[in-house]
VEXFI-197252 format. One record per residue (C-alpha): chain; residue in three letters; x, z, y; residue number from 1. Coordinates in steps of 0.001 Angstrom, whole numbers. Layout:
<recs>
   chain   resn      east        up     north   resi
       A    ALA         X         Z         Y    NUM
...
</recs>
This chain:
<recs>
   chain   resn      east        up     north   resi
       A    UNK    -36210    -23193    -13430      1
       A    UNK    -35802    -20034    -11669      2
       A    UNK    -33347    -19779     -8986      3
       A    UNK    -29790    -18118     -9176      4
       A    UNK    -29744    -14406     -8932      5
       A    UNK    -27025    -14817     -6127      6
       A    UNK    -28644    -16851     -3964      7
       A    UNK    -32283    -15239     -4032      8
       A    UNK    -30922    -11708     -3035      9
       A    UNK    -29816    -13623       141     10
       A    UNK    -33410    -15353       676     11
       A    UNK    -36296    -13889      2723     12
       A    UNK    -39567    -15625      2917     13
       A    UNK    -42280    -15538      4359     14
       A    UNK    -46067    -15682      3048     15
       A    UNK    -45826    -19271      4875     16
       A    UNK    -43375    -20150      2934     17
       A    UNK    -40536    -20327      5786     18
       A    UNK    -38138    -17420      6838     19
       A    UNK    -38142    -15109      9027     20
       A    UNK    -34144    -14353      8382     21
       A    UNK    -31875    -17030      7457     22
       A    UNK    -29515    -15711      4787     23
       A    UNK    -26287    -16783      6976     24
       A    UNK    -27877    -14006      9580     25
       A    UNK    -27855    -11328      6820     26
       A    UNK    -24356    -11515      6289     27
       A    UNK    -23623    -11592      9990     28
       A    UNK    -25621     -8342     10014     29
       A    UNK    -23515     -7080      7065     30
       A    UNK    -20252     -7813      8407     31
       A    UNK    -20816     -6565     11784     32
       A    UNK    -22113     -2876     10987     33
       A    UNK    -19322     -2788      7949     34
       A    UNK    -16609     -4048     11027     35
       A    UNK    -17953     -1394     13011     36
       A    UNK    -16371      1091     10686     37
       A    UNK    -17637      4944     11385     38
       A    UNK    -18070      4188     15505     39
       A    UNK    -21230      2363     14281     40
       A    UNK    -22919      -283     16100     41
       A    UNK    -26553      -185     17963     42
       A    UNK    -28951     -2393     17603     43
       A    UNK    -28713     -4030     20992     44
       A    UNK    -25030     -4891     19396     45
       A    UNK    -26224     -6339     16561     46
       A    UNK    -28700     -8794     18512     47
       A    UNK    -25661     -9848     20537     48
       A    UNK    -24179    -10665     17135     49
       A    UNK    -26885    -12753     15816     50
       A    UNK    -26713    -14857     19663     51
       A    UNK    -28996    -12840     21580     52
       A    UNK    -32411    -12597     18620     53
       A    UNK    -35266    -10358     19421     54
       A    UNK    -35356     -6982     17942     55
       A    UNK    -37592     -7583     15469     56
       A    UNK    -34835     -9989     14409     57
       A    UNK    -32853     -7111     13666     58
       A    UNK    -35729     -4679     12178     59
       A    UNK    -36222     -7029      9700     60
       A    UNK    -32737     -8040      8690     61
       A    UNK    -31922     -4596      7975     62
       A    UNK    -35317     -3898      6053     63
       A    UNK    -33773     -6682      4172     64
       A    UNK    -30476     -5653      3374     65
       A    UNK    -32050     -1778      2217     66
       A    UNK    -34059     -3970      -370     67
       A    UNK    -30985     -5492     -1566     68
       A    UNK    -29221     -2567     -2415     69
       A    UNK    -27808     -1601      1299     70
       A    UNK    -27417      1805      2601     71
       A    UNK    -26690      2416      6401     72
       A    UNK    -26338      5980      8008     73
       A    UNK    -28300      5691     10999     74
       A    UNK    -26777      8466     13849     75
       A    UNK    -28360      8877     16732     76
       A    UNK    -25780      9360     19714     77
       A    UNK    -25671      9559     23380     78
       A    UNK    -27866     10331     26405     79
       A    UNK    -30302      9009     25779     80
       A    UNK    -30120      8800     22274     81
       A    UNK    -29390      5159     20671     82
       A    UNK    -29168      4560     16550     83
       A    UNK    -25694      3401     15230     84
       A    UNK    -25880      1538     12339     85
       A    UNK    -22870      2416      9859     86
       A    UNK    -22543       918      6529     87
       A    UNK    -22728      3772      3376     88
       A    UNK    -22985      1294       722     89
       A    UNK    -23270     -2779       239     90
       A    UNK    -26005     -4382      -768     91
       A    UNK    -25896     -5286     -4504     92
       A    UNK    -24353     -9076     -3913     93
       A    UNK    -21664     -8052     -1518     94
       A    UNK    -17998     -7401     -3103     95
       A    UNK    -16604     -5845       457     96
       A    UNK    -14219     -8160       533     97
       A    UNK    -14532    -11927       396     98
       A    UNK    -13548    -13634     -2907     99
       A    UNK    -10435    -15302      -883    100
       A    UNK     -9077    -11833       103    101
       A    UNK     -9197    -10718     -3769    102
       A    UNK     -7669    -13792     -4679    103
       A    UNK     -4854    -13434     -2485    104
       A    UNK     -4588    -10093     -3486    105
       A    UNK     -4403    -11220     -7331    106
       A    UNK     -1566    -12752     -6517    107
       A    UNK       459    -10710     -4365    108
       A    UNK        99     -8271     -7275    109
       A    UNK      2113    -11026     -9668    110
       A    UNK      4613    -11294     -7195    111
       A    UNK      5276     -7274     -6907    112
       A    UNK      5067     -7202    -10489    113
       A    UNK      6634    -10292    -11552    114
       A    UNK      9639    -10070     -8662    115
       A    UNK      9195     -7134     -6414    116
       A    UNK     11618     -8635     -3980    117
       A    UNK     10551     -9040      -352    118
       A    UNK      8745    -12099     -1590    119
       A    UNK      5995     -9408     -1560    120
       A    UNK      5503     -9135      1877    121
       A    UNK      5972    -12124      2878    122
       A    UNK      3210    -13370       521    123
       A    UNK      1126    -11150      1940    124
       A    UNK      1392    -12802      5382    125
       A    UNK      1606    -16434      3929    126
       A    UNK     -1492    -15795      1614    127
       A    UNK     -3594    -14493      4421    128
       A    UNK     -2447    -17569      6285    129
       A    UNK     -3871    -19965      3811    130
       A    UNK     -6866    -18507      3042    131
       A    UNK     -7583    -17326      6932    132
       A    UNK    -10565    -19890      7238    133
       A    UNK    -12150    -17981      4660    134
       A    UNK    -11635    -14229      5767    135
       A    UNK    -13773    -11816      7172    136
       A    UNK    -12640     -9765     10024    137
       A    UNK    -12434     -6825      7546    138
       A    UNK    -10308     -8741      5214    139
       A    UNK     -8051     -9430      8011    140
       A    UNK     -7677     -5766      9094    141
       A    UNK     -6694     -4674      5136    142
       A    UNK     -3894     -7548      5113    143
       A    UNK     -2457     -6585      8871    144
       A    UNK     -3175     -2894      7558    145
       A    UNK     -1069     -3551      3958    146
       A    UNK      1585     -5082      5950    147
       A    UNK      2165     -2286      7733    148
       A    UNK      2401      -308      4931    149
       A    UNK      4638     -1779      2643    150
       A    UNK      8606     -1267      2214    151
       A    UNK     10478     -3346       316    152
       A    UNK     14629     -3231      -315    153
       A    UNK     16098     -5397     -2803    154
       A    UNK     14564     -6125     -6278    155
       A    UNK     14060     -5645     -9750    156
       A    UNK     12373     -6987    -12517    157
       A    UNK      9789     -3913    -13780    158
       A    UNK      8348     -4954    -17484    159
       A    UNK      5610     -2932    -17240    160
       A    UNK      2162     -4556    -16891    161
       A    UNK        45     -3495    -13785    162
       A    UNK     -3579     -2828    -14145    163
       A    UNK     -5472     -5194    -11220    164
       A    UNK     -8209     -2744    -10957    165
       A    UNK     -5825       430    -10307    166
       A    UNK     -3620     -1429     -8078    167
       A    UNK     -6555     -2946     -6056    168
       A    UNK     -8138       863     -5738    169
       A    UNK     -4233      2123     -4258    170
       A    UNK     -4804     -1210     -1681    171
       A    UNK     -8122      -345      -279    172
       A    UNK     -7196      3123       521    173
       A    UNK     -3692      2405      1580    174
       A    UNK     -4910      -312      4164    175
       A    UNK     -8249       950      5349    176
       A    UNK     -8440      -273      8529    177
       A    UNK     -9690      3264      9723    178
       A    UNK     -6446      4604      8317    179
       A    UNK     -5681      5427      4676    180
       A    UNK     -8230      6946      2620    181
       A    UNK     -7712     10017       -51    182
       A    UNK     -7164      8335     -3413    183
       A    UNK     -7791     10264     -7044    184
       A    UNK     -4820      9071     -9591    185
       A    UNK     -4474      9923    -13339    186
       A    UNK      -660      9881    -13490    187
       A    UNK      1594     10134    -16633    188
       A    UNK      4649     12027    -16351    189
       A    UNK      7684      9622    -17198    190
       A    UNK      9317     13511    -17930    191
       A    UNK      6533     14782    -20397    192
       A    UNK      4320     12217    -21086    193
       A    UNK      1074     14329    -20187    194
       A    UNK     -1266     12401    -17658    195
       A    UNK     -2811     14829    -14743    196
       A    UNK     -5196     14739    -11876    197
       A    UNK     -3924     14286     -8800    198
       A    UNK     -5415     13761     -5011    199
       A    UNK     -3417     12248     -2462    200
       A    UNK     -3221     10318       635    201
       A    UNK     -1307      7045       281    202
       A    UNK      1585      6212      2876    203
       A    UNK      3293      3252      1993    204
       A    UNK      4561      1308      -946    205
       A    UNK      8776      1201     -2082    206
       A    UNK     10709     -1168     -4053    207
       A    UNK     14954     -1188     -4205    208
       A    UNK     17149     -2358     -6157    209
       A    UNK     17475       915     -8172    210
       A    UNK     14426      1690     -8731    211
       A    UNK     13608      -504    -11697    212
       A    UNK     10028      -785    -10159    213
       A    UNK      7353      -330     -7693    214
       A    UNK      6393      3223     -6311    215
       A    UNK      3289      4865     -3921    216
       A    UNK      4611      7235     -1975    217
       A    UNK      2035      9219      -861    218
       A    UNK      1458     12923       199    219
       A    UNK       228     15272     -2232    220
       A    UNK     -2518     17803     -1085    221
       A    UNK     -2181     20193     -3896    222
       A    UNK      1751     20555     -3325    223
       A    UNK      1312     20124       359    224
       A    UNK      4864     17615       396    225
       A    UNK      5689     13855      -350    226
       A    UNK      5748     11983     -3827    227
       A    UNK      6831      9112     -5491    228
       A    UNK      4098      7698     -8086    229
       A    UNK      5264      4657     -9931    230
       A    UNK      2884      2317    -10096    231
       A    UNK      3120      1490    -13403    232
       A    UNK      2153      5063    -14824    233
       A    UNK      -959      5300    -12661    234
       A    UNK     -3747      5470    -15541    235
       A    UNK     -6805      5620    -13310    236
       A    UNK     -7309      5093     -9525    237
       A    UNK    -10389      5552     -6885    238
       A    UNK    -10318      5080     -3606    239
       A    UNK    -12629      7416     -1688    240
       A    UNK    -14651      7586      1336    241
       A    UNK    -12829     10266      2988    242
       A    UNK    -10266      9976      5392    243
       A    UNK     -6715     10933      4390    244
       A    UNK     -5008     13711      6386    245
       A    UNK     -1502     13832      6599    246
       A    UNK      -242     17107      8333    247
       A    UNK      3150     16077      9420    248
       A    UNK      4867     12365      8516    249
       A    UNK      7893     13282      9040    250
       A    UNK      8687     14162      5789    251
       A    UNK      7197     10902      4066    252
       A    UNK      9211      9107      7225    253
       A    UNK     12054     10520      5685    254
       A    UNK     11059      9807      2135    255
       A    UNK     10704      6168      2830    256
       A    UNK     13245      5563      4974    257
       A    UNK     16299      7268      2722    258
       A    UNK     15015      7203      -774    259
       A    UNK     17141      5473     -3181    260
       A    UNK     16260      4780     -6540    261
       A    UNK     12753      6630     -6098    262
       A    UNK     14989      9402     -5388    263
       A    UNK     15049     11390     -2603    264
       A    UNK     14528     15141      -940    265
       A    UNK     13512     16668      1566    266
       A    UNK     16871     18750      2538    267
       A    UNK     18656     17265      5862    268
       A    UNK     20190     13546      5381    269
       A    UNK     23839     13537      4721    270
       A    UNK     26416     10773      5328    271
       A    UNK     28656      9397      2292    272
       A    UNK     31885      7402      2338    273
       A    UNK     32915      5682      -239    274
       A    UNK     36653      4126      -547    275
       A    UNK     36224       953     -2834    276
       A    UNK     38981     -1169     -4134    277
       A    UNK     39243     -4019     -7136    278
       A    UNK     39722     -7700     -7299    279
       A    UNK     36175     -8375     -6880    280
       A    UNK     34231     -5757     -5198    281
       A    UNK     35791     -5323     -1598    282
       A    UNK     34669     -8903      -608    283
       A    UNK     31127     -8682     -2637    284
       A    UNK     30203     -5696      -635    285
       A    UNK     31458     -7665      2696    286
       A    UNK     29322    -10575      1630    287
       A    UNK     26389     -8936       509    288
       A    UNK     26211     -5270      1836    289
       A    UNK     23599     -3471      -296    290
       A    UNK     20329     -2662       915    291
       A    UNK     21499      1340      1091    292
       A    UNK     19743      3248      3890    293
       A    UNK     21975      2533      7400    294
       A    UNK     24630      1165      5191    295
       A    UNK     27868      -121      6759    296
       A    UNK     30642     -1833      5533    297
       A    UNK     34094     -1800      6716    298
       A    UNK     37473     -3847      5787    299
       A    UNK     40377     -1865      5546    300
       A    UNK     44083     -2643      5222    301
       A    UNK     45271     -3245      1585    302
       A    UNK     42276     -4977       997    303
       A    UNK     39580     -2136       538    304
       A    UNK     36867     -1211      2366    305
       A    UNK     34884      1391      3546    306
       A    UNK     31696      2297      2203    307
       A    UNK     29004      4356      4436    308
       A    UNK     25504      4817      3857    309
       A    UNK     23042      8157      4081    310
       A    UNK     21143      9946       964    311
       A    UNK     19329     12945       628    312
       A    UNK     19671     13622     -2732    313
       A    UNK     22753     13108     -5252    314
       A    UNK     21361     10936     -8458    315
       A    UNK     20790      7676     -6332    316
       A    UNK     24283      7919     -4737    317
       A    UNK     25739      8337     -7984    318
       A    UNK     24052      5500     -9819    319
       A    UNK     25106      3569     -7569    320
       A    UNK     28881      4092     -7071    321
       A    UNK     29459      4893    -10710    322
       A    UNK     29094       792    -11024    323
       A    UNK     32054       731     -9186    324
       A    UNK     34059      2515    -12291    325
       A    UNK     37649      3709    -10902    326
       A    UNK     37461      1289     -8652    327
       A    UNK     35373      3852     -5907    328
       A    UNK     36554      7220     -4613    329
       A    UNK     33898      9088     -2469    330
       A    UNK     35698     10471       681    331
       A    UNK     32648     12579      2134    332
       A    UNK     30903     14696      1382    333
       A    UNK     32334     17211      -894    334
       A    UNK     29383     17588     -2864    335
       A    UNK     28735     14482     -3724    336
       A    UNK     32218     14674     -5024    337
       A    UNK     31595     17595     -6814    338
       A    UNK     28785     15992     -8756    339
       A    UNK     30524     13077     -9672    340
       A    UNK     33264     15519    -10922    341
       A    UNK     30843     17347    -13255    342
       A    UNK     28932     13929    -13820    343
       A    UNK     32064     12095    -14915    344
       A    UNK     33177     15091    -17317    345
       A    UNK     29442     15167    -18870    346
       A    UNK     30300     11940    -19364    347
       A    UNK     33318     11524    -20819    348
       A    UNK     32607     14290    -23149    349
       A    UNK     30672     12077    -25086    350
       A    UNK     33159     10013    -26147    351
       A    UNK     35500     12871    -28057    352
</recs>
């Protein structure tokens, strides 16, 4: 009965029948020159690895691996000059990250799309926990990278189905442990409808309680500023090989830090008030203040209280005080009071 196709990839024998590489020793050569990242690693390194083999050893492992389906870039740096091994491609059995890591990953994608609360993140954590034993060092860099990348306020309940292979793609070039990688989206328009090319560089993923869903922001290199892409109108996504340049984070700082809704510009930050009364409300917001950027809440006599949070754009304020009904009056600033002016008269046309 011939033997599985997975397990005699990893085999390398010798005309004696024995072996002159163990297939355990493979992988340790695998993981080592992929760890490396684009530094590399010499040869000398990778003997060290394997606990101090000859360099034949070595020679032969990677001779190996090329057979398999590897590819290594092999740079020679340094005086004198010594090859470092990096890894271009995986050998045809290899799926770059362990089977546990793509579990885990499975289902911290139901939990952003089933909850998108900050259940999220700490899934990530507690996933990575329980499968540790299993992870490579690389899978451990993309969780602690993801981690750091991920920025959750509040939650809702977004209908819309995620595709595992597209959200997997935004993962592996949003936590590269190198840094983020340039990713290529097909994106439909929730204005038009029309789907379009797009190459960015992914910075970090939101969820609040407006949003209605999960969103990459990310910084767009043909429009040269930050944008939201929700995650469930990304068609198509690849992660490439190149390294994602971001000229000035600021601006995606910014985005992340004071969008509300998805919504958000890149004008300065202004302050709101907001003056809410009501049987109900003044103690809800005391109890619960809402996850608003640098949102304070303050009782006043009569029984209101004080409302102050920061925007940078107008439509996530509004959707969120016009909750309140009559029951809110915005105090500052007088645009925003302005827009609920016109807002409110838009609106009550309507009912004529």
């Amino acid at each position: 009965m011939a033997r599985a196709a997975s397990r005699k990839v990893l085999e390398s024998p010798r005309p004696d029948g024995g072996h002159l590489v163990k297939p355990e020793r493979l992988q340790i050569v695998l993981e080592a020159i992929r760890d490396a990242g684009e530094h590399g690693i010499t040869k000398e390194g990778l003997m060290r690895k394997l606990g101090g083999v000859a360099s034949r050893t070595v020679d032969r492992a990677v001779q190996l691996l090329e057979e398999q389906g590897a590819r290594f870039g092999k740079a020679r740096q340094g005086l004198p000059a010594v090859i470092h091994f990096t890894l271009e491609k995986a050998p045809d059995w290899d799926s770059r990250i362990t089977p546990h890591a793509r579990m885990a990953l499975e289902v911290a994608l139901m939990a952003l799309e089933g909850t998108a609360t900050e259940l999220w993140f700490d899934q990530l954590e507690g996933l990575r926990t329980l499968a540790d034993s299993h992870l490579s060092s690389r899978d451990r860099d993309l969780f602690r990278a993801l981690q750091e990348h991920v920025c959750v306020r509040g939650g809702a309940d977004d209908q819309q189905a995620l595709d595992t292979k597209m959200l997997t793609q935004v993962l592996l070039a949003l936590g590269h442990p190198d840094g983020p990688r340039e990713l290529d989206l097909t994106y439909k328009a929730a204005s038009t409808g029309r789907t379009s090319a797009r190459t960015v560089v992914p910075y970090t993923l939101t969820h609040d309680v407006f949003s209605g869903g999960a969103f990459l922001l990310a910084w767009d290199q043909a429009k040269q500023e930050p944008r939201h892409f929700r995650l469930a109108r990304i068609e198509e996504a690849k992660a490439l090989a190149r390294r994602g340049l971001i000229p000035d984070k600021r601006p995606l700082e910014q985005a992340r830090d004071l969008q509300i809704g998805g919504w958000y510009s890149l004008a300065a930050p202004f302050r709101i008030q907001v003056r809410v009364s009501g049987t109900n409300w003044p103690q809800a917001l005391l109890d619960a203040p809402p996850a608003l950027p640098g949102v304070e809440v303050r009782k006043e006599k009569g029984g209101t209280v004080l409302l102050a949070f920061q925007a940078t754009e107008p439509s996530g304020p509004t959707r969120f005080i016009l909750q309140f009904g009559p029951d809110a009056e915005v105090l500052e600033p007088r645009s925003l009071r302005e827009h609920l002016v016109s807002t409110l008269k838009a609106m009550a046309a309507k009912y004529r």
